[in-house]
C-alpha positions as CSV (number, residue, x, y, z in Angstrom):
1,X,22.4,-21.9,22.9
2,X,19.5,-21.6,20.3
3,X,15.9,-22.1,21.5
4,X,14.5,-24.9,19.6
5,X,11.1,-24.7,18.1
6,X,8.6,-26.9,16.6
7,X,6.1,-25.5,14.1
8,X,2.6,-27.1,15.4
9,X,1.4,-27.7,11.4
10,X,-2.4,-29.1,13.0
11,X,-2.7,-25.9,14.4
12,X,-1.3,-24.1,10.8
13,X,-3.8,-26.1,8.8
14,X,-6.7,-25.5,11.2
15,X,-5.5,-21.9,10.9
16,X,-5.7,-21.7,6.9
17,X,-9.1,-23.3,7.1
18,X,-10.4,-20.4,8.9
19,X,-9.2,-18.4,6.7
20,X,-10.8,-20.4,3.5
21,X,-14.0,-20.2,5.6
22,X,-13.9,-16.7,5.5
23,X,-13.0,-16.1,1.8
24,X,-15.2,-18.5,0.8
25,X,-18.2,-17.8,2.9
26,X,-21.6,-17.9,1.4
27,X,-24.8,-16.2,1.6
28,X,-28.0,-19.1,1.7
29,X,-28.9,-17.9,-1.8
30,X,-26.6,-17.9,-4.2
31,X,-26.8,-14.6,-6.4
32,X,-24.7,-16.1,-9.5
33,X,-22.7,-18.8,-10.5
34,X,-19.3,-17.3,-8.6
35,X,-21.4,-17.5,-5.3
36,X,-21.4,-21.4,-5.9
37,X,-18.7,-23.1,-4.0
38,X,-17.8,-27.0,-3.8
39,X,-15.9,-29.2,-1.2
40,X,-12.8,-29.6,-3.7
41,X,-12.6,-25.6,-4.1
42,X,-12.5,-25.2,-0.6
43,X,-9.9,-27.8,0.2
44,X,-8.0,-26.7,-3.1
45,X,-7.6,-22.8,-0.6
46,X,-6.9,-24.3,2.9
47,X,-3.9,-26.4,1.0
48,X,-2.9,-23.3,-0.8
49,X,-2.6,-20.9,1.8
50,X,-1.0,-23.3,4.4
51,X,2.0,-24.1,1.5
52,X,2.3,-20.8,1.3
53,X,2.7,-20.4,5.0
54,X,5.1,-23.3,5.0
55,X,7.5,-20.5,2.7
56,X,8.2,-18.8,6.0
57,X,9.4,-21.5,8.3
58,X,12.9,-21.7,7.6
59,X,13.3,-17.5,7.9
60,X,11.5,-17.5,11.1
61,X,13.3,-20.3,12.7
62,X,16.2,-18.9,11.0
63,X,16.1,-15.5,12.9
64,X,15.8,-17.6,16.1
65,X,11.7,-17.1,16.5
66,X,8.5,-19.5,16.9
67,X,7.3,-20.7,13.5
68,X,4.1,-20.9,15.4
69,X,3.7,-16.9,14.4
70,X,2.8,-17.4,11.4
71,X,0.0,-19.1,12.9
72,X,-1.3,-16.2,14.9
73,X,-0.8,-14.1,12.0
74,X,-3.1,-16.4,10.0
75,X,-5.7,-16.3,12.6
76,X,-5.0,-12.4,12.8
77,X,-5.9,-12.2,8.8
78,X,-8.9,-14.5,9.3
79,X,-10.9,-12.1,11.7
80,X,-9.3,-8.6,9.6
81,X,-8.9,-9.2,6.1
82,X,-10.4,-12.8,5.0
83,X,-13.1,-11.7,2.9
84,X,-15.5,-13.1,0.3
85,X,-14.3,-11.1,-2.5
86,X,-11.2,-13.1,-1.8
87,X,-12.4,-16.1,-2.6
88,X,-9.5,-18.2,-3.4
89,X,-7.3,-16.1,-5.0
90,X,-3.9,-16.5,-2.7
91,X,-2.5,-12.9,-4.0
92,X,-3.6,-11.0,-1.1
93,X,-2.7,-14.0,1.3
94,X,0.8,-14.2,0.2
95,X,0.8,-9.8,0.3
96,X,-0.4,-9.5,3.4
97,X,1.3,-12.6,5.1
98,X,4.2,-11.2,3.7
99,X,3.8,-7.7,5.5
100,X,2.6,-9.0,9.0
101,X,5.7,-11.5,9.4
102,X,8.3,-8.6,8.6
103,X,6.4,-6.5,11.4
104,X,6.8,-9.6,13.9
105,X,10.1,-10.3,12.8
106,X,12.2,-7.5,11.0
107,X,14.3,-8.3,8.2
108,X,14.7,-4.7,6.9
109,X,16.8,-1.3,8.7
110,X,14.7,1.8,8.6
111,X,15.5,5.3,8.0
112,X,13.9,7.8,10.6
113,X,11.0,8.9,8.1
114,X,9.8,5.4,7.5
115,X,9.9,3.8,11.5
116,X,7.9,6.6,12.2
117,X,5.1,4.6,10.8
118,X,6.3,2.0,13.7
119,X,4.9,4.2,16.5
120,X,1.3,4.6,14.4
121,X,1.1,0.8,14.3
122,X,2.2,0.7,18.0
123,X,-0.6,3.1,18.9
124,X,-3.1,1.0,17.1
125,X,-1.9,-1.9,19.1
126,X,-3.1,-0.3,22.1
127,X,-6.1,0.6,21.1
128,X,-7.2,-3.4,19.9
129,X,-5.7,-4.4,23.2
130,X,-7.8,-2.7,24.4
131,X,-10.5,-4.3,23.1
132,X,-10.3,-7.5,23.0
133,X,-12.7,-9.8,23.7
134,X,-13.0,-13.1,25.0
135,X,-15.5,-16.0,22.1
């Protein structure tokens, strides 16, 4: 019997707005006109990156997982790649969501010379785990 699963979409927005707080983080003095950024831009990025999140709920529930992993992926991009230069260009959202769902759930067969790169992202597993910390 299939698991059922319910995406928790509170959780995905709140998710997305972390990362929109990231990109579009601001020093206290503006240094030019790009540095300026309003409420409408900032909502305009949350609801940008969570519809583009929503793109992966049917494959992941499709392949018998927990929608709720693009979630932790989110949250994984806002504390390693959510950056100001970012702003709220979604390009390197959708890229980079893209790449940590098919390492949490596979859609491709590799050839040997190409899962060796498997074991390297395995290693550097161990190492955060190692390090994680508790906010």
């Amino acid at each position: 019997m299939k698991e059922q699963y319910n995406l928790d979409s509170d959780a995905l927005f709140k998710a997305c707005k972390e990362v929109a707080g990231q990109t579009l983080w601001q020093t206290p003095n503006p240094q030019d006109i790009s540095d300026i950024i309003d409420s409408d831009q900032i909502n305009k990025a949350i609801k940008g990156y969570f519809e583009e999140a929503l793109h992966y709920v049917e494959f992941i529930v499709g392949q018998n997982r927990d929608p709720n992993l693009i979630t932790r992926a989110i949250l994984y991009l806002s504390q390693a790649h959510a950056i100001p230069p970012m702003k709220d260009d979604l390009t390197w959202f959708h890229y980079s969501l893209d790449v940590l769902i098919e390492l949490a759930c596979p859609n491709t067969i590799h050839p040997k010379e190409t899962s060796q790169f498997l074991y390297d992202i395995e290693e550097g597993i161990i190492e955060t785990r190692k390090n994680i910390y508790d906010i």
